[in-house]
C-alpha positions in Angstrom: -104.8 -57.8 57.7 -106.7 -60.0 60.6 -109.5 -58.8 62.0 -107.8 -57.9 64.9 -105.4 -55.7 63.6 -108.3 -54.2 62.0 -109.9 -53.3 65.1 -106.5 -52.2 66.2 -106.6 -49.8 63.4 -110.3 -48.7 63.8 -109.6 -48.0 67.9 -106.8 -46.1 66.9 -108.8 -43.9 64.7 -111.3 -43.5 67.3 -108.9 -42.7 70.2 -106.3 -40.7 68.3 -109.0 -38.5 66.6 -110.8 -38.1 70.2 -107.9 -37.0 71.8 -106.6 -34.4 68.9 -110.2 -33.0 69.4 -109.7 -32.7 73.3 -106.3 -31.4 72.8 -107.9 -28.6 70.7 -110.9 -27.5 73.2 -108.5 -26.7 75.7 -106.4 -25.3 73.3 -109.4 -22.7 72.3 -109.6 -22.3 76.2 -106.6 -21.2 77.1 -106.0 -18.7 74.6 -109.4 -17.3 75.6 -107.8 -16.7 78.9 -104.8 -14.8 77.0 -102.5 -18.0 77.3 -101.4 -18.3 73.7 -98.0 -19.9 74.4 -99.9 -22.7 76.3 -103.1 -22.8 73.6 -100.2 -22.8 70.8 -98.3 -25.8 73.0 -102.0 -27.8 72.5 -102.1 -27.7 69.4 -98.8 -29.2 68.8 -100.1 -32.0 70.9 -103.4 -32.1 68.8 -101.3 -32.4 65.6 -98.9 -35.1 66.8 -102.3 -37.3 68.0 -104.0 -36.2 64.2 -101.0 -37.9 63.3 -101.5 -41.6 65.1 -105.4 -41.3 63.9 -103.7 -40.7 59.9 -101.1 -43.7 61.0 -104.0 -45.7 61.8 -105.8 -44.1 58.7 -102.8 -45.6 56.6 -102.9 -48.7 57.3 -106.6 -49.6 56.3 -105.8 -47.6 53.1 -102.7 -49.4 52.7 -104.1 -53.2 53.2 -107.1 -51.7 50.4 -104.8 -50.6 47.8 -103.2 -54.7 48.2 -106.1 -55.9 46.8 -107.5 -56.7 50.7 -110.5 -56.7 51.5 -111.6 -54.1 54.2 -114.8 -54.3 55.9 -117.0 -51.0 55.6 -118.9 -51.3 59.4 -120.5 -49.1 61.3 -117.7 -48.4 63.3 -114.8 -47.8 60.6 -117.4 -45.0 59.4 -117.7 -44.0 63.0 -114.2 -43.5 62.7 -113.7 -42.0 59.9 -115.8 -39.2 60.9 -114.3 -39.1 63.9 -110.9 -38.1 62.5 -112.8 -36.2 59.9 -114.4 -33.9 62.0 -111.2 -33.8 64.5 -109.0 -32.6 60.9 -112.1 -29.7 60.7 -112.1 -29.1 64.7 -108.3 -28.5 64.4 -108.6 -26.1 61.6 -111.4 -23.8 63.4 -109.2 -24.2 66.5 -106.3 -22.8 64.6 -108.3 -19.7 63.7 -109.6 -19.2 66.6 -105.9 -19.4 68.9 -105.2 -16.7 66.1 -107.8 -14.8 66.3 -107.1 -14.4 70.0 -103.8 -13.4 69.3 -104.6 -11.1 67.5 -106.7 -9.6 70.3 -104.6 -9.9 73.2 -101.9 -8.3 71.0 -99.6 -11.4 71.8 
């Protein structure tokens, strides 16, 4: 893998992890409001961008397991714990849309 298609996969992380997260804040907000069709509809759309970050994700771990070489920077573990703490965000987001549920009797 060049070092561009690195970087490619890196960004990817970065954006695809960001995005998952932002997809679940408003998630979280909406079913606070009682929208749980809407917060549920979020969540889909944080799953589907968890999955570019893991595609992304994939294709580092895939060059490794060839025998490549893969750079450990700064910003690969920057992105790891992007998607890292995006996979957590989801999972608290997930309880909490239920948890709202729950409440709103939906």
């Amino acid at each position: 893998m060049e070092n561009q298609e690195m970087m490619e996969s890196v960004m990817g992380l970065i954006v695809h992890s960001g995005n998952a997260k932002s997809e679940c804040m408003e998630a979280i907000g909406l079913a606070k409001i009682g929208n749980i069709e809407d917060a549920k509809g979020k969540m889909q759309l944080a799953n589907e961008a968890l999955g570019e970050a893991h595609r992304s994700q994939t294709a580092l771990l895939t060059q490794e397991a060839r025998g490549e070489k893969v750079e450990v920077s700064m910003l690969l573990i920057h992105a790891q714990d992007h998607l890292m703490n995006s996979i957590t965000f989801r999972d608290l987001a997930q309880e909490m849309i239920h948890l709202y549920e729950r409440i709103t009797g939906e």
